[in-house]
Backbone as CSV, one residue per row, in Angstrom:
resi,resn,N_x,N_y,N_z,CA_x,CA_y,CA_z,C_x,C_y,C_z
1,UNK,0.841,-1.177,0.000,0.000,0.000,0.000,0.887,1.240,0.000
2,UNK,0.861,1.862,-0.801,1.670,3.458,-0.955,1.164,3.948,-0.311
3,UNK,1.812,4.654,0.420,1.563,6.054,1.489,2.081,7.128,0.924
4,UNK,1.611,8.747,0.870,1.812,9.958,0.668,3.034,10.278,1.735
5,UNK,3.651,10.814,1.048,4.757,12.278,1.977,3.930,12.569,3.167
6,UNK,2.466,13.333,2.810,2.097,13.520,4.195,1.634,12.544,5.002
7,UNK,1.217,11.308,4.674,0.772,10.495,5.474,2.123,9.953,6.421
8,UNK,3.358,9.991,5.686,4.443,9.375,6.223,4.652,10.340,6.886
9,UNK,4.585,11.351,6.992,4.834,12.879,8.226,4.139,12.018,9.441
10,UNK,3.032,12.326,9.311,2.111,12.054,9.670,2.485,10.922,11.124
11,UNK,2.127,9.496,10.344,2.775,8.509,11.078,3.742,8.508,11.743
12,UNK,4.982,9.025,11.260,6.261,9.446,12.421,5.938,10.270,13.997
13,UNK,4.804,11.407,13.245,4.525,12.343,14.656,3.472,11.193,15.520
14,UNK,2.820,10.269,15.393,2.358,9.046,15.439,3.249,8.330,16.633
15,UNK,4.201,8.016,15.761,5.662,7.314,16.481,6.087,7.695,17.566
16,UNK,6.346,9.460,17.808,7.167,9.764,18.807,6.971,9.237,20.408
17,UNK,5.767,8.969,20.779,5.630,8.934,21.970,5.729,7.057,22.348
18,UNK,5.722,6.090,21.121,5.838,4.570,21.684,7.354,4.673,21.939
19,UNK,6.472,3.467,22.903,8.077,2.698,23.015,8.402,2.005,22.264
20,UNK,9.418,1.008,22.350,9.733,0.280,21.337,9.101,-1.307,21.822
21,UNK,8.197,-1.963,21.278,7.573,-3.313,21.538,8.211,-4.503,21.087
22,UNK,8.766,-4.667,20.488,9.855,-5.753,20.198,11.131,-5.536,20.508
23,UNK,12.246,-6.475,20.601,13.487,-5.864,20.612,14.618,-6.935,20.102
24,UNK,15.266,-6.573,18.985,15.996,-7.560,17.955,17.571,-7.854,18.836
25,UNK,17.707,-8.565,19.501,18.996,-8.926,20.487,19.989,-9.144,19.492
26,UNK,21.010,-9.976,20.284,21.922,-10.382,19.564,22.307,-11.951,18.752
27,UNK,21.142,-12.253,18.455,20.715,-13.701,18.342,20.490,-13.065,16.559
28,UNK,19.834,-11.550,16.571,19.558,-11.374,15.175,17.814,-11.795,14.996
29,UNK,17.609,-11.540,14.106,15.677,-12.165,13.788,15.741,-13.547,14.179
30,UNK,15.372,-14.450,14.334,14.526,-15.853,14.964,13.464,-15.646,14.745
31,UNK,12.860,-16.809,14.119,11.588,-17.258,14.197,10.572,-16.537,15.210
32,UNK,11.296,-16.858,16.432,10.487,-16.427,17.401,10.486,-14.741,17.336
33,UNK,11.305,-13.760,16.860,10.880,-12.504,17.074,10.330,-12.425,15.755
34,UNK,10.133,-13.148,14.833,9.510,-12.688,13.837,8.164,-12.958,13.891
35,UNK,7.414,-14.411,14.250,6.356,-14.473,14.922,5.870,-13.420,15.766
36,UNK,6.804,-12.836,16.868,6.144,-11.995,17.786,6.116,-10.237,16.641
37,UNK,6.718,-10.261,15.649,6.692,-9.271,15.002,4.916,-9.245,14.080
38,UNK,4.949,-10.118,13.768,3.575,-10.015,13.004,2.438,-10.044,13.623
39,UNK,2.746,-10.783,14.844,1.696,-10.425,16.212,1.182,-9.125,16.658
40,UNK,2.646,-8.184,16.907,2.405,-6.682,17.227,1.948,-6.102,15.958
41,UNK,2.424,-6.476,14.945,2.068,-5.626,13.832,0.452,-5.514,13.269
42,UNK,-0.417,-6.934,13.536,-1.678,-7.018,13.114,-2.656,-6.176,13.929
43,UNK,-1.832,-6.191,15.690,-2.290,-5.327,16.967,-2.362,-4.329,16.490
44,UNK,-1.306,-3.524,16.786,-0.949,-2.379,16.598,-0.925,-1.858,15.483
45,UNK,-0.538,-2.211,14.277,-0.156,-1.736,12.687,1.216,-0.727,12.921
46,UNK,1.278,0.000,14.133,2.022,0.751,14.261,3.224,0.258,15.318
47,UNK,4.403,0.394,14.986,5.253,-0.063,16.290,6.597,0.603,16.168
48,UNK,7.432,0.652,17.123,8.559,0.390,16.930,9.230,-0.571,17.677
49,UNK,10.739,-0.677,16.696,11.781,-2.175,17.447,12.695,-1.484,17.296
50,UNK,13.603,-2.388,18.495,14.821,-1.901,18.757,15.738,-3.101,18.339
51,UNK,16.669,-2.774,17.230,17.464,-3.795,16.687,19.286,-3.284,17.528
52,UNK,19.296,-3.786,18.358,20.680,-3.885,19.199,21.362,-4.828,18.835
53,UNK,21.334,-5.656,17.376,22.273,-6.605,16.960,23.504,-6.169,16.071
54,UNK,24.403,-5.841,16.742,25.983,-5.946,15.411,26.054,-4.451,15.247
55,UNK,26.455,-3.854,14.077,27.112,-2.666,13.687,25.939,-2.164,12.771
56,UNK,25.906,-0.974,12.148,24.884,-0.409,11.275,24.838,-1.240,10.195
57,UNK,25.530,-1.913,9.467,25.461,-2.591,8.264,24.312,-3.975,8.671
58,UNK,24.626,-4.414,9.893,23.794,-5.548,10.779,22.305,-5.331,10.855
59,UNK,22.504,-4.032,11.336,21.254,-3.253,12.132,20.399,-2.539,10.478
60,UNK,20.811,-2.634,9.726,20.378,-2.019,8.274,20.039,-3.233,7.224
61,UNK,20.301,-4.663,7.363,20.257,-5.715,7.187,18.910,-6.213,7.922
62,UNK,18.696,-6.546,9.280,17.752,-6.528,9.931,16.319,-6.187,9.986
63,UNK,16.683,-4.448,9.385,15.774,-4.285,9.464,15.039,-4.687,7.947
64,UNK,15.943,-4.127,7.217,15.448,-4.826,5.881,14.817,-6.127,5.548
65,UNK,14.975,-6.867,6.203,14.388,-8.438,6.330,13.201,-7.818,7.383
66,UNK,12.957,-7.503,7.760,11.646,-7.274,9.057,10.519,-6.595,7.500
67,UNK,11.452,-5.721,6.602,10.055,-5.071,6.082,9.634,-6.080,4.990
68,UNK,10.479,-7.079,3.945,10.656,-8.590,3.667,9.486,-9.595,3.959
69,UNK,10.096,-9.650,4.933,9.464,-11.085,5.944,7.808,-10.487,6.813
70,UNK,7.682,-9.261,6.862,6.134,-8.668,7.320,5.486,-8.031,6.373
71,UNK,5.999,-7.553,5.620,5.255,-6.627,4.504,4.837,-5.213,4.809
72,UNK,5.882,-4.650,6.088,5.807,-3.665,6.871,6.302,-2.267,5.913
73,UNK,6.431,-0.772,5.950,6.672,0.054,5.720,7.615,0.781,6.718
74,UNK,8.840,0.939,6.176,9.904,1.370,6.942,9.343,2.681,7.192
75,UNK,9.027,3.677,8.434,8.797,4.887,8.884,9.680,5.971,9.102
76,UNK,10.271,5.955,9.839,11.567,5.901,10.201,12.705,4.976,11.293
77,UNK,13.785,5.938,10.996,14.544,5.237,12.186,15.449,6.494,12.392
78,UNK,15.792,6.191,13.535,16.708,6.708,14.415,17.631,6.111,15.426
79,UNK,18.680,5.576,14.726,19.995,5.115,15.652,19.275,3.118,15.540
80,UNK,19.352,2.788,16.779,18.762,1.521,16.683,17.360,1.827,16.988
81,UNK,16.196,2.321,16.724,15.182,2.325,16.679,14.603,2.553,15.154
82,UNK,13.804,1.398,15.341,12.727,1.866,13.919,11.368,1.653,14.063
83,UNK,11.260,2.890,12.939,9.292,2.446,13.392,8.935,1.577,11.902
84,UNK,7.887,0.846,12.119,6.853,0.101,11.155,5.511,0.366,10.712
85,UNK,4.995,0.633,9.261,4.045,0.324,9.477,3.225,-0.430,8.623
86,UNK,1.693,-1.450,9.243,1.464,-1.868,8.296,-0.127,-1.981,8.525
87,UNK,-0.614,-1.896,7.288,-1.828,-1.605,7.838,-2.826,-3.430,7.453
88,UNK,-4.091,-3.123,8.293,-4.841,-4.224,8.982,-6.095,-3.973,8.537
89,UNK,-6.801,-4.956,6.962,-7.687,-4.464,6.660,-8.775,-4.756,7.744
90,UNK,-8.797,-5.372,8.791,-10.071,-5.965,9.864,-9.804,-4.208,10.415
91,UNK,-8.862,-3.013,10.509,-9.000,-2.080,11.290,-9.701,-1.097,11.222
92,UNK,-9.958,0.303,11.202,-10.341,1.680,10.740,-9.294,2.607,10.078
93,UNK,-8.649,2.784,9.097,-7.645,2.837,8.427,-7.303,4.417,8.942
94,UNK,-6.382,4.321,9.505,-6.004,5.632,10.258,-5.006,6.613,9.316
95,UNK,-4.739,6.028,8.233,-4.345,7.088,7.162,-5.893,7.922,6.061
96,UNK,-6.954,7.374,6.415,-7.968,8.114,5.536,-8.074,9.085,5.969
97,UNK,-7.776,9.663,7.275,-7.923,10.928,7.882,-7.138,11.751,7.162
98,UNK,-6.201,11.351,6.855,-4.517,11.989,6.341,-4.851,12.550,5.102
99,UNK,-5.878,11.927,4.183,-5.623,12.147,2.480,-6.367,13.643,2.217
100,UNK,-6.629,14.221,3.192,-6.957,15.353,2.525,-6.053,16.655,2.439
């Protein structure tokens, strides 16, 4: 699903106040955080993770497989934090507000 410039504004000011709900160790993605990734993501649509595995090339790798392997929309990031998003057609689509 394409998102607008402003919708991606948008979503970031969205972002600022979570925490981060997953958190990518040093084990790297596993099964198991990827399971728990699509879990938060169907919840929430909105999240961020904290990838604390390896060096930026690691941590830029990572995340790239998270948007891959979920079908997520990179939001931003900042340092080891990134936000996701993906949207949940069972939800109320919180970007229709945005398109005007």
């Amino acid at each position: 699903m394409p998102i607008t410039t402003k919708q991606k504004r948008w979503l970031k000011q969205q972002t600022h106040h979570l925490k981060p709900v997953v958190t990518v160790g040093q084990h790297g993605l596993t099964d198991a955080v990827l399971a728990e990734l699509e879990q938060a993501l169907a919840h929430h649509e909105l999240l961020k993770v904290k990838v604390s595995a390896g060096d930026r090339t690691e941590r830029d790798a990572a995340i790239t497989e998270i948007c891959e392997h979920t079908g997520a929309l990179l939001i931003g990031r900042i340092g080891h934090i990134a936000s996701f998003y993906r949207h949940n057609p069972r939800k109320r689509d919180p970007l229709a507000l945005q398109d005007g």
